[in-house]
N, C-alpha and C positions, 0 to 999 in steps of 0.2 A: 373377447369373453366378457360376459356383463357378472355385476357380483351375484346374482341368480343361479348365475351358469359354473360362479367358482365351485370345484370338490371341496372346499374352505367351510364353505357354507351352505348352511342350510338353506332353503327353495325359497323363500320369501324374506323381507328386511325385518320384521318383525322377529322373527327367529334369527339373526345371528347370534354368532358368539359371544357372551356377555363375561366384562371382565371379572376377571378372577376374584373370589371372596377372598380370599387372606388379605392381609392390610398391606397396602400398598408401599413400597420401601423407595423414597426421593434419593437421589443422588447431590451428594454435598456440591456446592457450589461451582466450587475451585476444580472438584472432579470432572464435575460437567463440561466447564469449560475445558479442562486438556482432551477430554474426551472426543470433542468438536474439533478439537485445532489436527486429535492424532488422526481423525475422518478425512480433514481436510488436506492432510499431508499424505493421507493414503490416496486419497482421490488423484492428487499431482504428480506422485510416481508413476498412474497409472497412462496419464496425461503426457506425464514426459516419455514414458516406454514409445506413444505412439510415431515420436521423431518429428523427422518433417514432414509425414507425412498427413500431420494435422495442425501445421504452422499457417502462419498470414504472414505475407511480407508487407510490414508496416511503414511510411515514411516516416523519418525520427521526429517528426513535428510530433505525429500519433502515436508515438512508441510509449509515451510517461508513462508508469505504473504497469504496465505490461510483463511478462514472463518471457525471457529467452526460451525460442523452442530447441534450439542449437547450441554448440559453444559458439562463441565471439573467437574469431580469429583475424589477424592481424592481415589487411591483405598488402601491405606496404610494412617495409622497414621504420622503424620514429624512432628517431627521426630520418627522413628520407637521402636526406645530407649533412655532410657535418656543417653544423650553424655555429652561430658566436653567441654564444652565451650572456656575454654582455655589452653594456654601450663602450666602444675602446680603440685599440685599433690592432688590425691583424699584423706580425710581422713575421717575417722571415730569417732565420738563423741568428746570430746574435749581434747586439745591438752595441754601438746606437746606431739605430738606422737612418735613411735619408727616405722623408716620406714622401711618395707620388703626390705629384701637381693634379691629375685627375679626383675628382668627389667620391664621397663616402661610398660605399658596398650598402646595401640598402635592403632591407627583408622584403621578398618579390621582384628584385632584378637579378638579371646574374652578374655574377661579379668580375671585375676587373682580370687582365692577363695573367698567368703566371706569376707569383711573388720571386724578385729575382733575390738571393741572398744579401743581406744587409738592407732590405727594402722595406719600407710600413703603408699602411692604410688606412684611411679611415675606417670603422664597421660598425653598423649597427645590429643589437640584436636581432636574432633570427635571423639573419643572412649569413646566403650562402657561402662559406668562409672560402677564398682564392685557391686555386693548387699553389703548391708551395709554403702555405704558413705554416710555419713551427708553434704558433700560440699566439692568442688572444692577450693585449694589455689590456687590463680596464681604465676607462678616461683618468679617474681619481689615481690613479695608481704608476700614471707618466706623467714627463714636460716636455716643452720641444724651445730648439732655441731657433733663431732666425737662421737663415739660411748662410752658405757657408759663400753665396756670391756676396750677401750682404756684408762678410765679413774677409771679403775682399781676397781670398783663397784660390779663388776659380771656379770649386763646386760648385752645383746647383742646389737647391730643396733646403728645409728646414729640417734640422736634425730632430730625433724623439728618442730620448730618452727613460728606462724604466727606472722608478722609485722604488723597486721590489725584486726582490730575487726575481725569473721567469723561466718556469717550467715547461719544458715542451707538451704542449697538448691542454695548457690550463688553459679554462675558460671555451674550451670546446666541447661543442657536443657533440657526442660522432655519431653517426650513422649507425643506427641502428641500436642507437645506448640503451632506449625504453622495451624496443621488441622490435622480432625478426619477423618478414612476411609469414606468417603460414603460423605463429605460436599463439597458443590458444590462452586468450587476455581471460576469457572469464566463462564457468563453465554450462552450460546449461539448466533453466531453473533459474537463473538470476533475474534478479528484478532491475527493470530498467530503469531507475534513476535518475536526477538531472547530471550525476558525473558518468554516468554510463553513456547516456547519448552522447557528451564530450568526448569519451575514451573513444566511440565508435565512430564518431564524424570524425578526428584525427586518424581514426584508424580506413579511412576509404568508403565507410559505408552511406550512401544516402537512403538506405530503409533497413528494416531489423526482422529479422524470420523473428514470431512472437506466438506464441500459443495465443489462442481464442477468448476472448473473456469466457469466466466462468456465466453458462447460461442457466437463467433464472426463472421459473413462472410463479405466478404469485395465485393464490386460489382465496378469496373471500368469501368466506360461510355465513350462512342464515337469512332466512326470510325474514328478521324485521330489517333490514341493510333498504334507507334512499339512497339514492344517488343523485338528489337533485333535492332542491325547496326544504320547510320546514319540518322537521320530527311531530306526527299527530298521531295520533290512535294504537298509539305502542309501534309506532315504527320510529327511527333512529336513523339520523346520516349515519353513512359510515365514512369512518374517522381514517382507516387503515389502507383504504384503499390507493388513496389521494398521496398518502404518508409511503408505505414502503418500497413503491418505486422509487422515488428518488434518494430515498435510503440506501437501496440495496447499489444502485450506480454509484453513488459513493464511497459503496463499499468494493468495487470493482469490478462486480456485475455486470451482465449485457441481459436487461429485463425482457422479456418475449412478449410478455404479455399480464393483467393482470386482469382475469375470470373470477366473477360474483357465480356462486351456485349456493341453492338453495340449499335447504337443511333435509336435503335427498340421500341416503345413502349410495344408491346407485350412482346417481350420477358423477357424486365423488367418486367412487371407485372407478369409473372410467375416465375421468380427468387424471387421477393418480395411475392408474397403468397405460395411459394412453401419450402419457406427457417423455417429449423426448427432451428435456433439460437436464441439467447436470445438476440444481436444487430447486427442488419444489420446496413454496413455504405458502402454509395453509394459516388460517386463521381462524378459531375459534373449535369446537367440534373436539379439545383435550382432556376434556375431565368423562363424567361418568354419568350424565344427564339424558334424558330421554331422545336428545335427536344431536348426543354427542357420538359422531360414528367414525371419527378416524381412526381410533384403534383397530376396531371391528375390522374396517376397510385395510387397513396394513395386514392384518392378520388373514384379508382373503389373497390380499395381493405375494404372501410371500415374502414381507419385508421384516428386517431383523432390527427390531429396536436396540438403540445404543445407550440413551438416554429415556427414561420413563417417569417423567417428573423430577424436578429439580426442588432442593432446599432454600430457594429465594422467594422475597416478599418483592413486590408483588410479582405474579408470574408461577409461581407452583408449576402449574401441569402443563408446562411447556414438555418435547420431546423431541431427541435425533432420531429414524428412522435408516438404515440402508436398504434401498430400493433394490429387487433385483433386476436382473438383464444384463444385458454386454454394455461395459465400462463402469467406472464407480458411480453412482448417482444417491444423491442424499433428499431426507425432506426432513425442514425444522417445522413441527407445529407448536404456534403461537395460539398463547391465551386469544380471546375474542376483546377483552376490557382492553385500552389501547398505550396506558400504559404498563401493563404486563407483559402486551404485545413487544412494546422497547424494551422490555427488561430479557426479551426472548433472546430480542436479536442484538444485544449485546453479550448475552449469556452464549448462545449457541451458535448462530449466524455471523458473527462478527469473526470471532476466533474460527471455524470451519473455513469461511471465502479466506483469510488472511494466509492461513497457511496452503489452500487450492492457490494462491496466487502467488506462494512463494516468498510473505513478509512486502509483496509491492503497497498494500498499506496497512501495514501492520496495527493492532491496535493502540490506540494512544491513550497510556495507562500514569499516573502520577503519584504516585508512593509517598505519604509520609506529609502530606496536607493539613494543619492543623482544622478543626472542626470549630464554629465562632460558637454555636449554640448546642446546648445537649441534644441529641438523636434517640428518638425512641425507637426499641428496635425489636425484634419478632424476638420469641424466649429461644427457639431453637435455628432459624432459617437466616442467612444473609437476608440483608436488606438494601434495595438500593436506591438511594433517593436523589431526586434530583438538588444540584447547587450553584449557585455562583461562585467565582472564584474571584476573590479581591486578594487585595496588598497583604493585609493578616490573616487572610485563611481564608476558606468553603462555607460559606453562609445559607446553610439550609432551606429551600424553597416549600412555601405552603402548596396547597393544592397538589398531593402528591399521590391521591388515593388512585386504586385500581384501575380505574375509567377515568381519571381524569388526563389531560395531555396539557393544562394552564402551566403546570409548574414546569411542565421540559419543556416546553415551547420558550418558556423564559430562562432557561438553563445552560451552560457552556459543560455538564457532565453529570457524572451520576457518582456521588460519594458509596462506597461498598461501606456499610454500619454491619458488623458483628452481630451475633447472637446475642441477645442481651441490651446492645443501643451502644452507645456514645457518649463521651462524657464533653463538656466544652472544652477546648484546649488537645482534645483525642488526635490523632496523625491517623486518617483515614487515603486511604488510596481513592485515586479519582479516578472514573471509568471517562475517556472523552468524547466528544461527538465529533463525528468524519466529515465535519465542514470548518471553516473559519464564523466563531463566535467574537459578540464586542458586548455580551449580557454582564461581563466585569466592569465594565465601564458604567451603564447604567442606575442611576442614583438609584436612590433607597423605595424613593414613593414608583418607580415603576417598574418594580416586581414586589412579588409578597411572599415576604420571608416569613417562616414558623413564628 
């Protein structure tokens, strides 16, 4: 159906639905963002309800950052046998024992005969501990004196001695101490981790049933948008295009695709109802300008706005969307200016993927930061500005305005400034970026501080 053809709308683009005259009511910040994160957590109940039936079997090389589509179950006892726990030596019944002439027990051989009563070993951790030991000495904790021919008796072997009381069963690990085949280590929804592939490669697994990355299309709006050479005659690179795929993979996405459409209302509306991903994020086309038609376009398509402009500087008329049709499907529209655009999608995009993914990368948030320089700040809106972060605090970055991307290009975060600004010495919370930064290190003359 083309947006012509919606009952939504009237017969030509010229005539849709224009927004509402009453004055328009921003959602606070902090609201926006839970708002996003409760989207993104409804999206992944909806995700996990499907089972395995919508799982990858990943090998645990590929598994990092991923989502259990199953529980994690144990397919082997941990441990498989009982091991020695520490470097020592195994013995049998009580001491002092005469220890075997044959070499240590060794983690990956099997181990020596039988322990016959009054008899020791050597053992190293993690080896398979002998039938027959009653317990584990640790090296520190015996002695052994020479042998009992040496000492003209008749005996053979060196005797071993313990310096410690000796408990049956110390220093071993028995079989099955950590988990039983078949018990379920960890439940579905879980983010894979580097101790999770650990717990699973001990636990028998060489790949991980994983939900799908959350899939992504990226839609870039407007007809002044190159893609190529200089800015002349009121056309503009676009800045966004190049920028939020590798953003959004960061952020734990599997990107589809990223489509330039003109400042068409149609054609958007078929992009927006024709796209089978799980978030559409649009760019530009939020406010209430002559060839701004996202709304218009949601409102033919059916979709229920969750967010409808936000209380932050820069960024305003960002917005969440739920799309309809079979499964949850969301769109964040982003400002067009491009750093409004990062203010979106850390406002909305960031917290929604985090919790669709289960916390696998959750956002990296730093509370309580002191501020080097005062912050000016909107009378009523958050504000988020880009910083560096040194030894004594968040050192405020120039070139911060709407359209510009100088200052986060040289930035390791974005300070959240209150209504009102910042005083120097302020404990401001620091919003991070989803890559490894070194812009703290960087002296003073190559970035430009307020």
């Amino acid at each position: 159906m083309t947006l012509k053809e919606s009952a939504l709308v009237a017969p030509d683009t010229a005539s849709l639905p224009q927004p509402a005259e009453e004055p328009h009511r921003a959602t606070a910040w902090p609201v926006a963002r839970t708002t996003a994160a409760e989207a993104g957590a409804a999206a992944r109940a909806g995700r996990l309800g499907e089972g395995a039936r919508g799982s990858l079997d990943v090998p645990l090389g590929a598994a990092l950052g991923r989502v259990l589509a199953g529980p994690l179950l144990a397919l082997t006892d941990l441990p498989s046998f009982d091991t020695s726990a520490m470097d020592g030596w195994a013995v049998a019944g009580t001491g002092p024992w005469t220890v075997r002439e044959e070499g240590a027990v060794l983690a990956g051989h099997a181990p020596a005969a039988v322990l016959a009563d009054g008899e020791a070993v050597r053992i190293a951790t993690g080896a398979r501990v002998p039938a027959g030991t009653t317990a584990v000495i640790r090296t520190e904790h015996s002695r052994t004196e020479p042998s009992r021919t040496e000492r003209g008796d008749g005996a053979s072997g060196p005797l071993l001695h313990a310096l410690r009381e000796v408990r049956a069963r110390q220093d071993i690990r028995p079989r099955g101490q950590e988990c039983r085949a078949g018990d379920r280590l960890l439940p579905a929804g879980s983010a894979v981790t580097p101790a999770v592939l650990g717990l699973a490669a001990a636990a028998g697994y060489d790949a991980l049933p994983v939900l799908p990355r959350p899939r992504v299309e990226i839609l870039v709006l407007g007809d002044e948008l190159l893609t190529a050479g200089l800015p002349h005659e009121g056309l503009i690179r676009d800045a966004l295009g190049p920028m939020l795929g590798p953003w959004l993979e960061a952020l734990g996405a599997e990107v589809l695709a990223t489509r330039r459409i003109g400042d068409d209302a149609e054609e958007l509306y078929a992009a927006v109802t024709g796209s089978t991903a799980d978030l559409l994020i649009t760019t530009g086309g939020t406010a209430a300008g002559p060839v701004d038609h996202l709304h218009r376009v949601l409102d033919a398509a059916g979709a229920t706005l969750l967010v409808d402009g936000v209380k932050v500087r820069p960024g305003h008329p960002m917005l969440l969307a739920r799309l309809p049709g079979e499964g949850p499907r969301h769109l964040v529209g982003l400002p067009g200016n491009p750093l409004a655009a990062v203010s979106g999608l850390l406002t909305l995009a960031e917290p929604l993927l985090a919790a669709l993914t289960g916390g696998a990368r959750e956002p990296h948030r730093t509370p309580g930061v002191p501020v080097q320089d005062e912050v000016q700040g909107h009378p009523h809106d958050t504000r988020l500005v880009p910083v560096v972060r040194q030894a004594d605090g968040a050192v405020p970055l120039h070139y911060n305005g709407p359209a510009m991307l100088r200052g986060i290009a040289a930035a390791d975060g974005l300070a959240v400034v209150p209504p009102g600004g910042a005083r120097p010495g302020q404990a401001l919370e620091i919003l991070g970026l989803p890559w490894p930064t070194a812009a703290g290190d960087v002296p003073a003359e190559g970035v430009c501080f307020t």
